[in-house]
C-alpha positions, 0 to 999 in steps of 0.5 A: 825718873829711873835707870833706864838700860838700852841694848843694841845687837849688831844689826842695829849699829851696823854703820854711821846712819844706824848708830844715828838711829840709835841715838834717837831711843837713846836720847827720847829715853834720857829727854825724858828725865832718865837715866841712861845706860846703853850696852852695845854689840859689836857692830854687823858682822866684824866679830865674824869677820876677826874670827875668819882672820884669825882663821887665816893664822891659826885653827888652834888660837889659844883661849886667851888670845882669841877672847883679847881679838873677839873684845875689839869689836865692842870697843869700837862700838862703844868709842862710835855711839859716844861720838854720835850722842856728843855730835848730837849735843848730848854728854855721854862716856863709854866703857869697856867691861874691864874699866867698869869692871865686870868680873867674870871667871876664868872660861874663855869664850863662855865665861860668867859674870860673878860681880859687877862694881857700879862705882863708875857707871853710878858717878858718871850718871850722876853727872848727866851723862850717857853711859854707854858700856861694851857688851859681850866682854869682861875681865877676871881677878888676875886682869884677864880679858874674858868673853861671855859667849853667845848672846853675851852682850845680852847678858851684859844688859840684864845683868847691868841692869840687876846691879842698878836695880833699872826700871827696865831693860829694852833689847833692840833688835832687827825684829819688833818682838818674840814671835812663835816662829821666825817672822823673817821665814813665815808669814803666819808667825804670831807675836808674843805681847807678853811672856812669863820668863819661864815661857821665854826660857822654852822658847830659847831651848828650843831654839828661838835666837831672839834672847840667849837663855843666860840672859833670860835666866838673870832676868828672871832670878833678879825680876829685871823686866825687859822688853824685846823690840825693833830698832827701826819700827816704832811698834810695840815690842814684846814684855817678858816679865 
């Protein structure tokens, strides 16, 4: 069996109850006999939340303050999940992007990945455990903490998943696939079972917020196939490959 990499946004991890759901695709995977690597969100919206506090002090934070405060919430993320697969009896280990590490350039707010060292990640799998990775978040050549922008812990997914050369990526999510339209506003949206990742990059440009063309951009420029679906819904999810 291979590496097998899980993405869960917000939504999915957004209390103790979700984070168990979580657990359950998590450890159907590695049951399986693969090897697991999850990267997570911060949880529901407490990014929001931080960058409505920050507010309350200043409309001007500097860049680099504002990245340390926004890279929070995944660690919490990260540091829970673990909790909950070690509760459940499996062996697991979280990282945040700086431990790994995932290096980036200098834009604040809306950086990009330029290596990613898969030393850890690799020795931890190799000793059975669950890696369970912050998204969204990384660091740069001068030990800087940076943050990826918009859809970042979807670009942390795909591009994991091309360092590791993983079989697959599963984007989990609070709907069970790309539609043409948004499933939650119109009954008559149609579902995507497969999508080239060049009808997919249409898609996002033209506004579908299901995957952010980053991260479809790196899928497509290392074929990491992925697959869009319901953290809640056992149903098929779409293929974009």
């Amino acid at each position: 069996m291979g590496i097998i990499v899980e993405k869960f946004g917000g939504s999915s991890i957004s209390n103790t109850e979700k984070l168990f759901n979580c657990c359950k695709h998590i450890i159907k995977e590695y049951d399986a006999g693969n090897k697991v690597v999850v990267i997570v969100s911060a949880q529901g919206k407490l990014t929001d939340r931080l960058i409505s506090e920050e507010k309350e002090i200043t409309l001007h934070p500097s860049p680099r303050e504002h990245d340390v405060l926004l890279s929070v919430g995944e660690q919490i993320s990260i540091a829970k999940l673990v909790m909950c697969l070690e509760n459940l009896g499996y062996n697991a280990i979280s990282f945040c992007g700086w431990q790994i590490p995932i290096i980036t350039d200098n834009k604040h707010g809306d950086c990009n990945i330029k290596k990613i060292k898969t030393d850890k990640i690799i020795e931890a799998l190799n000793q059975n455990k669950i890696v369970v990775i912050a998204g969204f978040q990384g660091i740069t050549t001068n030990g800087e903490i940076t943050t990826l922008g918009r859809g970042g812990s979807d670009t942390t997914a795909v591009a994991i998943s091309a360092s590791l050369n993983a079989e697959i990526c599963y984007i989990y999510t609070d709907v069970d696939g790309v539609y043409d339209k948004d499933p939650r506003m119109y009954k008559n949206s149609l579902k995507f079972k497969e999508l080239t990742y060049d009808k997919m990059l249409e898609l996002s440009n033209n506004g579908a917020k299901v995957l952010h063309n980053k991260c479809v951009e790196i899928a497509k420029e290392y074929k990491v196939p992925l697959v869009v679906k319901s953290t809640f819904k056992e149903v098929t999810g779409t293929l974009i490959n």
